[in-house]
C-alpha positions as a Markdown table, in Angstrom:
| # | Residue | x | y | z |
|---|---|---|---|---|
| 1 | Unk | 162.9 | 202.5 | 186.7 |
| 2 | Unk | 160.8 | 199.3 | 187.0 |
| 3 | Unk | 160.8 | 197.1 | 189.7 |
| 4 | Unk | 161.0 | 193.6 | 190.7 |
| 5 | Unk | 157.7 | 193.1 | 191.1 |
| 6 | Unk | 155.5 | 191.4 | 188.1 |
| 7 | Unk | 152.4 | 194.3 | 187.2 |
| 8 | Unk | 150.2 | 191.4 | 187.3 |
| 9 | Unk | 150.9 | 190.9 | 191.2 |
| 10 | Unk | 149.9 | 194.8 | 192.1 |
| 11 | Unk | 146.7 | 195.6 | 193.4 |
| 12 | Unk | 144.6 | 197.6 | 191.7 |
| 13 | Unk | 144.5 | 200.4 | 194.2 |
| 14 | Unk | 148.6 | 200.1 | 194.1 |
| 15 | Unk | 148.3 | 200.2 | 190.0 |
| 16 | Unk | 145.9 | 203.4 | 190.1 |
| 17 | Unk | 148.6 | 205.6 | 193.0 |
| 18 | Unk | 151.3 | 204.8 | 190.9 |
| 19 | Unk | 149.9 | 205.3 | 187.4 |
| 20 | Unk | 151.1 | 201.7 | 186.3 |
| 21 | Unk | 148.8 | 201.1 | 183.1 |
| 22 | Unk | 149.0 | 198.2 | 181.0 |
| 23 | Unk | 150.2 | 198.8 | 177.2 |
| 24 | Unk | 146.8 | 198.6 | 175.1 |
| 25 | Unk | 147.3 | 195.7 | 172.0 |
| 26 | Unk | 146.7 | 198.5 | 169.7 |
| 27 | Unk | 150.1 | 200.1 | 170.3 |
| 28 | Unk | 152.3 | 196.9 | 170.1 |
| 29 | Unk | 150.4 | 196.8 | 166.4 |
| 30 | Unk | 151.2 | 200.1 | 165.8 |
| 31 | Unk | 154.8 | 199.9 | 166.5 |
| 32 | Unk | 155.0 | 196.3 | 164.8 |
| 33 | Unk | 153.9 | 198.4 | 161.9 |
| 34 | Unk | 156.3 | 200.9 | 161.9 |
| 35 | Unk | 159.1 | 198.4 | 162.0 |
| 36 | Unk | 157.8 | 196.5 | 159.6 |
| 37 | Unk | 157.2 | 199.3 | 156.5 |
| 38 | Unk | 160.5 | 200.4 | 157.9 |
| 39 | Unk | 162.1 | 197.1 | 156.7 |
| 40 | Unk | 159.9 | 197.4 | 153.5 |
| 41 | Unk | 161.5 | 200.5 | 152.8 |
| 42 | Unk | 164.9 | 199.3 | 153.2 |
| 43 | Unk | 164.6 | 196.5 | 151.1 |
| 44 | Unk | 162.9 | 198.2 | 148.4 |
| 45 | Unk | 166.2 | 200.4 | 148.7 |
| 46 | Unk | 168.4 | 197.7 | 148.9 |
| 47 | Unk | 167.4 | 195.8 | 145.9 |
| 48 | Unk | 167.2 | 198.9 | 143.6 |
| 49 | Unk | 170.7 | 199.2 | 144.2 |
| 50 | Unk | 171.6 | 195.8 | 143.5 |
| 51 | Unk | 169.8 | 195.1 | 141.0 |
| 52 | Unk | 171.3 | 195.2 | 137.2 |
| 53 | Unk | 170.5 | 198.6 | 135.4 |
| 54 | Unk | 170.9 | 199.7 | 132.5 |
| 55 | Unk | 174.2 | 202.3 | 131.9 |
| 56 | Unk | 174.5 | 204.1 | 129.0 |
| 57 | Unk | 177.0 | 207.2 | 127.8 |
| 58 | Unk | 177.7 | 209.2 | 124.5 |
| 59 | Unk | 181.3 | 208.0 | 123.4 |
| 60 | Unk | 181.6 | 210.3 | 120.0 |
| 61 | Unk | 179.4 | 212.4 | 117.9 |
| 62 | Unk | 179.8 | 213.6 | 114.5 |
| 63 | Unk | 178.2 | 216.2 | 112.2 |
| 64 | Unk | 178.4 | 214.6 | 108.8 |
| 65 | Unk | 176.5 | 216.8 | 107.0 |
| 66 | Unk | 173.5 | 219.5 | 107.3 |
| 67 | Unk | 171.1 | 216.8 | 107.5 |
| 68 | Unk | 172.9 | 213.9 | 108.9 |
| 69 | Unk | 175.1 | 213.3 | 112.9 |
| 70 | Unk | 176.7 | 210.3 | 113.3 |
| 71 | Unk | 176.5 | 209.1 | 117.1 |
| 72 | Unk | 178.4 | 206.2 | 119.2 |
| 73 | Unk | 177.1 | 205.7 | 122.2 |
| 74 | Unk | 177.7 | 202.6 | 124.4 |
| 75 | Unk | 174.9 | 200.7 | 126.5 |
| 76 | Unk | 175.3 | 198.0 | 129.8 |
| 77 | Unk | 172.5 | 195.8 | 129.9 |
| 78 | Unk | 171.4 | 192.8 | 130.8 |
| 79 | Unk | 171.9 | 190.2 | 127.7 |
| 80 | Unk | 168.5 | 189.3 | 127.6 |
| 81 | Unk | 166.4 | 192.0 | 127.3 |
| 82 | Unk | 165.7 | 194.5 | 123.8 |
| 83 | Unk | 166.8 | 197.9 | 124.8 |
| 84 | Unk | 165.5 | 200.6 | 123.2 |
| 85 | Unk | 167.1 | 204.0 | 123.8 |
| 86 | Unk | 166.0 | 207.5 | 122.9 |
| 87 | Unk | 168.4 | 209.9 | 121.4 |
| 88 | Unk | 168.0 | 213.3 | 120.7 |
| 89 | Unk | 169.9 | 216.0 | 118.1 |
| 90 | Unk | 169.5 | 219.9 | 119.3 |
| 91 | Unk | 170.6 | 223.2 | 117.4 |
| 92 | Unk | 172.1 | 226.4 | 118.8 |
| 93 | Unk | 168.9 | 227.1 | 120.5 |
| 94 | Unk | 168.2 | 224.1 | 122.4 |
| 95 | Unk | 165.4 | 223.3 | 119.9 |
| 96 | Unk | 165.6 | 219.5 | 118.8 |
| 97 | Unk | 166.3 | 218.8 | 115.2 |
| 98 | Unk | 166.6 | 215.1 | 115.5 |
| 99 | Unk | 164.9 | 212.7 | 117.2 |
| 100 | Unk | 165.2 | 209.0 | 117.3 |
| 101 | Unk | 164.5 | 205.5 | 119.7 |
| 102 | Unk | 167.1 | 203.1 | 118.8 |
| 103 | Unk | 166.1 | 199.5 | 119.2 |
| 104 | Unk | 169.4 | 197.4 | 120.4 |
| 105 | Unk | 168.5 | 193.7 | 120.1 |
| 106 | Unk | 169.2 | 190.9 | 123.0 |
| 107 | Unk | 172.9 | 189.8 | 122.7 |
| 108 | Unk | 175.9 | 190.7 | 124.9 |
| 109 | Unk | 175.8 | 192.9 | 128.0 |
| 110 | Unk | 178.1 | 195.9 | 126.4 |
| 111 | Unk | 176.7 | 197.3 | 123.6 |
| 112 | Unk | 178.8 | 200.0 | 121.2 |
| 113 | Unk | 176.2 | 201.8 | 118.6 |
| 114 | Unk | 176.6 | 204.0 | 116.1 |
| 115 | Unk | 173.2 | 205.5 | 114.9 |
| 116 | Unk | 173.4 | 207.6 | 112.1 |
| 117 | Unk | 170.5 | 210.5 | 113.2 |
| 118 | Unk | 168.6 | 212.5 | 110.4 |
| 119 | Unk | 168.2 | 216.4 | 111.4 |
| 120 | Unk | 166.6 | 219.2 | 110.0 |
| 121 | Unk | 169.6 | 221.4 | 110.7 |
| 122 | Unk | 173.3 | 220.9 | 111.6 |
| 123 | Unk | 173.5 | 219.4 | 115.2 |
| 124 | Unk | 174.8 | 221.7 | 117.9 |
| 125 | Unk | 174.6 | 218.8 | 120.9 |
| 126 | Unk | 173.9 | 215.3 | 120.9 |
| 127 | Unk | 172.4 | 213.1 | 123.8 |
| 128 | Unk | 171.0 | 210.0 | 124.6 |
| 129 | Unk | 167.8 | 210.9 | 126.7 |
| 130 | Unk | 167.3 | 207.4 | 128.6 |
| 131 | Unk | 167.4 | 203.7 | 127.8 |
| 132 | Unk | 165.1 | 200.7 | 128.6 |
| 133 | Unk | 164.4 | 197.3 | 129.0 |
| 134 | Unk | 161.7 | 195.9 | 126.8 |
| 135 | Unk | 160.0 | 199.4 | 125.3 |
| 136 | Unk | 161.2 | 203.0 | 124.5 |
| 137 | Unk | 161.5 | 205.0 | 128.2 |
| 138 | Unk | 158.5 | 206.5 | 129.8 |
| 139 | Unk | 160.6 | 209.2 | 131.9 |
| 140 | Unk | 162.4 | 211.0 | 128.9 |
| 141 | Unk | 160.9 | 214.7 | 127.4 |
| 142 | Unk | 158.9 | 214.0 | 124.0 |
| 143 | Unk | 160.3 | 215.3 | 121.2 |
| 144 | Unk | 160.4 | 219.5 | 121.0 |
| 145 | Unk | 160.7 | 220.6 | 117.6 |
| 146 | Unk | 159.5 | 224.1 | 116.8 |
| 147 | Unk | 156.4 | 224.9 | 116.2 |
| 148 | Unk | 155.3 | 223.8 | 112.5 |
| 149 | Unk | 158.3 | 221.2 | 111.8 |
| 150 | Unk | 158.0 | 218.1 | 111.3 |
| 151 | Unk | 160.5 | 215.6 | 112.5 |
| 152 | Unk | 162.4 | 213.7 | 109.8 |
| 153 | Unk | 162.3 | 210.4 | 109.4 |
| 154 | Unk | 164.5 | 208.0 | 110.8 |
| 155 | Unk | 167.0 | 206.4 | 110.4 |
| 156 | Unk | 169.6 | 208.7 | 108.4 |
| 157 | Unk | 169.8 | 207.0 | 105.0 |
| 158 | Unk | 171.1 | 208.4 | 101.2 |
Protein backbone atom coordinates (compact mmCIF):
# COMPACT_ATOMS: atom_id res chain seq x y z
CA UNK A 1 0.00 0.00 0.00
CA UNK A 2 1.92 3.24 -0.62
CA UNK A 3 2.17 5.95 1.51
CA UNK A 4 1.94 9.62 1.76
CA UNK A 5 5.22 10.17 1.56
CA UNK A 6 6.95 11.25 -1.92
CA UNK A 7 10.11 8.30 -2.54
CA UNK A 8 12.15 11.13 -3.37
CA UNK A 9 11.93 12.47 0.33
CA UNK A 10 13.16 8.93 1.97
CA UNK A 11 16.55 8.46 2.96
CA UNK A 12 18.48 6.14 1.54
CA UNK A 13 18.96 3.97 4.55
CA UNK A 14 14.89 4.16 4.89
CA UNK A 15 14.69 3.24 0.96
CA UNK A 16 17.26 0.17 1.37
CA UNK A 17 15.02 -1.44 5.06
CA UNK A 18 12.02 -1.12 3.13
CA UNK A 19 13.08 -2.41 -0.30
CA UNK A 20 11.57 0.83 -1.96
CA UNK A 21 13.47 0.81 -5.55
CA UNK A 22 12.92 3.16 -8.11
CA UNK A 23 11.23 1.72 -11.56
CA UNK A 24 14.36 1.44 -14.08
CA UNK A 25 13.46 3.60 -17.60
CA UNK A 26 13.82 0.34 -19.31
CA UNK A 27 10.65 -1.15 -17.92
CA UNK A 28 8.32 1.90 -18.56
CA UNK A 29 9.73 1.18 -22.40
CA UNK A 30 8.98 -2.11 -22.20
CA UNK A 31 5.55 -1.81 -21.05
CA UNK A 32 4.92 1.23 -23.52
CA UNK A 33 5.83 -1.36 -25.99
CA UNK A 34 3.48 -3.83 -25.13
CA UNK A 35 0.62 -1.44 -25.23
CA UNK A 36 1.57 -0.12 -28.14
CA UNK A 37 1.90 -3.48 -30.58
CA UNK A 38 -1.13 -4.30 -28.60
CA UNK A 39 -2.99 -1.40 -30.25
CA UNK A 40 -1.17 -2.41 -33.53
CA UNK A 41 -2.68 -5.64 -33.39
CA UNK A 42 -6.11 -4.44 -32.82
CA UNK A 43 -6.13 -2.14 -35.49
CA UNK A 44 -4.75 -4.32 -37.96
CA UNK A 45 -7.90 -6.51 -36.77
CA UNK A 46 -10.16 -3.84 -36.92
CA UNK A 47 -9.59 -2.67 -40.36
CA UNK A 48 -9.55 -6.20 -41.91
CA UNK A 49 -12.96 -6.40 -40.85
CA UNK A 50 -14.04 -3.28 -42.11
CA UNK A 51 -12.62 -3.12 -44.99
CA UNK A 52 -14.53 -4.10 -48.42
CA UNK A 53 -13.77 -7.80 -49.56
CA UNK A 54 -14.44 -9.51 -52.05
CA UNK A 55 -17.66 -12.23 -51.60
CA UNK A 56 -18.25 -14.61 -54.03
CA UNK A 57 -20.71 -17.94 -54.23
CA UNK A 58 -21.70 -20.61 -56.91
CA UNK A 59 -25.46 -19.82 -57.76
CA UNK A 60 -26.05 -22.78 -60.51
CA UNK A 61 -24.04 -25.28 -62.36
CA UNK A 62 -24.78 -27.17 -65.35
CA UNK A 63 -23.34 -30.22 -67.18
CA UNK A 64 -24.05 -29.41 -70.81
CA UNK A 65 -22.22 -31.95 -72.24
CA UNK A 66 -19.18 -34.47 -71.72
CA UNK A 67 -16.83 -31.77 -72.41
CA UNK A 68 -18.62 -28.65 -71.48
CA UNK A 69 -20.34 -27.19 -67.46
CA UNK A 70 -22.05 -24.22 -67.54
CA UNK A 71 -21.44 -22.16 -64.23
CA UNK A 72 -23.18 -18.95 -62.56
CA UNK A 73 -21.59 -17.76 -59.91
CA UNK A 74 -22.05 -14.25 -58.34
CA UNK A 75 -19.09 -11.85 -57.09
CA UNK A 76 -19.21 -8.48 -54.52
CA UNK A 77 -16.57 -6.34 -55.18
CA UNK A 78 -15.47 -3.20 -55.14
CA UNK A 79 -16.39 -1.29 -58.64
CA UNK A 80 -13.07 -0.38 -59.34
CA UNK A 81 -10.91 -3.10 -59.29
CA UNK A 82 -10.57 -6.27 -62.22
CA UNK A 83 -11.34 -9.42 -60.40
CA UNK A 84 -10.20 -12.34 -61.51
CA UNK A 85 -11.57 -15.53 -59.97
CA UNK A 86 -10.40 -19.12 -60.27
CA UNK A 87 -12.86 -21.89 -60.87
CA UNK A 88 -12.38 -25.38 -60.85
CA UNK A 89 -14.49 -28.53 -62.50
CA UNK A 90 -13.74 -32.12 -60.50
CA UNK A 91 -14.95 -35.72 -61.54
CA UNK A 92 -16.13 -38.58 -59.32
CA UNK A 93 -12.75 -38.84 -57.85
CA UNK A 94 -11.96 -35.44 -56.82
CA UNK A 95 -9.42 -35.21 -59.75
CA UNK A 96 -9.92 -31.80 -61.62
CA UNK A 97 -11.12 -31.92 -65.13
CA UNK A 98 -11.53 -28.24 -65.64
CA UNK A 99 -9.75 -25.44 -64.79
CA UNK A 100 -10.18 -21.87 -65.41
CA UNK A 101 -9.39 -17.92 -63.92
CA UNK A 102 -12.17 -15.79 -65.06
CA UNK A 103 -11.32 -12.18 -65.58
CA UNK A 104 -14.53 -9.93 -64.42
CA UNK A 105 -13.76 -6.38 -65.66
CA UNK A 106 -14.27 -3.00 -63.34
CA UNK A 107 -17.98 -2.00 -63.42
CA UNK A 108 -20.73 -2.50 -60.79
CA UNK A 109 -20.14 -3.91 -57.27
CA UNK A 110 -22.50 -7.29 -57.89
CA UNK A 111 -21.32 -9.18 -60.48
CA UNK A 112 -23.62 -12.38 -61.90
CA UNK A 113 -21.27 -14.73 -64.32
CA UNK A 114 -21.84 -17.47 -66.30
CA UNK A 115 -18.52 -19.09 -67.55
CA UNK A 116 -18.95 -21.83 -69.78
CA UNK A 117 -15.88 -24.27 -68.43
CA UNK A 118 -14.24 -26.82 -70.87
CA UNK A 119 -13.51 -30.42 -69.12
CA UNK A 120 -12.04 -33.42 -70.06
CA UNK A 121 -14.74 -35.46 -68.52
CA UNK A 122 -18.35 -34.85 -67.30
CA UNK A 123 -18.23 -32.56 -64.14
CA UNK A 124 -19.15 -34.26 -60.90
CA UNK A 125 -18.62 -30.71 -58.62
CA UNK A 126 -18.12 -27.35 -59.43
CA UNK A 127 -16.43 -24.50 -57.29
CA UNK A 128 -15.01 -21.33 -57.37
CA UNK A 129 -11.58 -21.63 -55.61
CA UNK A 130 -11.06 -17.81 -54.52
CA UNK A 131 -11.33 -14.35 -56.16
CA UNK A 132 -9.16 -11.26 -56.28
CA UNK A 133 -8.57 -7.82 -56.80
CA UNK A 134 -6.19 -6.95 -59.49
CA UNK A 135 -4.54 -10.63 -60.41
CA UNK A 136 -5.67 -14.33 -60.23
CA UNK A 137 -5.42 -15.45 -56.18
CA UNK A 138 -2.24 -16.50 -54.74
CA UNK A 139 -3.92 -18.67 -51.79
CA UNK A 140 -5.98 -21.22 -54.09
CA UNK A 141 -4.50 -25.06 -54.95
CA UNK A 142 -2.98 -25.16 -58.60
CA UNK A 143 -4.63 -27.10 -60.90
CA UNK A 144 -4.57 -31.22 -60.13
CA UNK A 145 -5.15 -33.01 -63.10
CA UNK A 146 -3.93 -36.59 -63.32
CA UNK A 147 -0.88 -37.48 -64.08
CA UNK A 148 -0.26 -37.14 -68.01
CA UNK A 149 -3.48 -34.90 -68.94
CA UNK A 150 -3.37 -31.91 -70.14
CA UNK A 151 -5.76 -29.33 -69.22
CA UNK A 152 -8.13 -28.04 -71.95
CA UNK A 153 -8.23 -24.93 -73.13
CA UNK A 154 -10.29 -22.35 -72.03
CA UNK A 155 -12.88 -20.86 -72.40
CA UNK A 156 -15.61 -23.58 -73.59
CA UNK A 157 -16.31 -22.73 -77.19
CA UNK A 158 -18.00 -24.97 -80.38
Amino acid sequence: MPSGIPVGQLSPQMRERYGIRPTPWWGFMGIGAVVLAFAAALGYVGYQLAAPGIDYQVLSWRVVADDRVDITYEVTRAENADVYCVLRAQDSTWADVGYAVAVLPRGTTYVQQTYALRTIAPAYGIEVLGCAAGGPPTSVPPPQFPPGVVPPEQPWTP
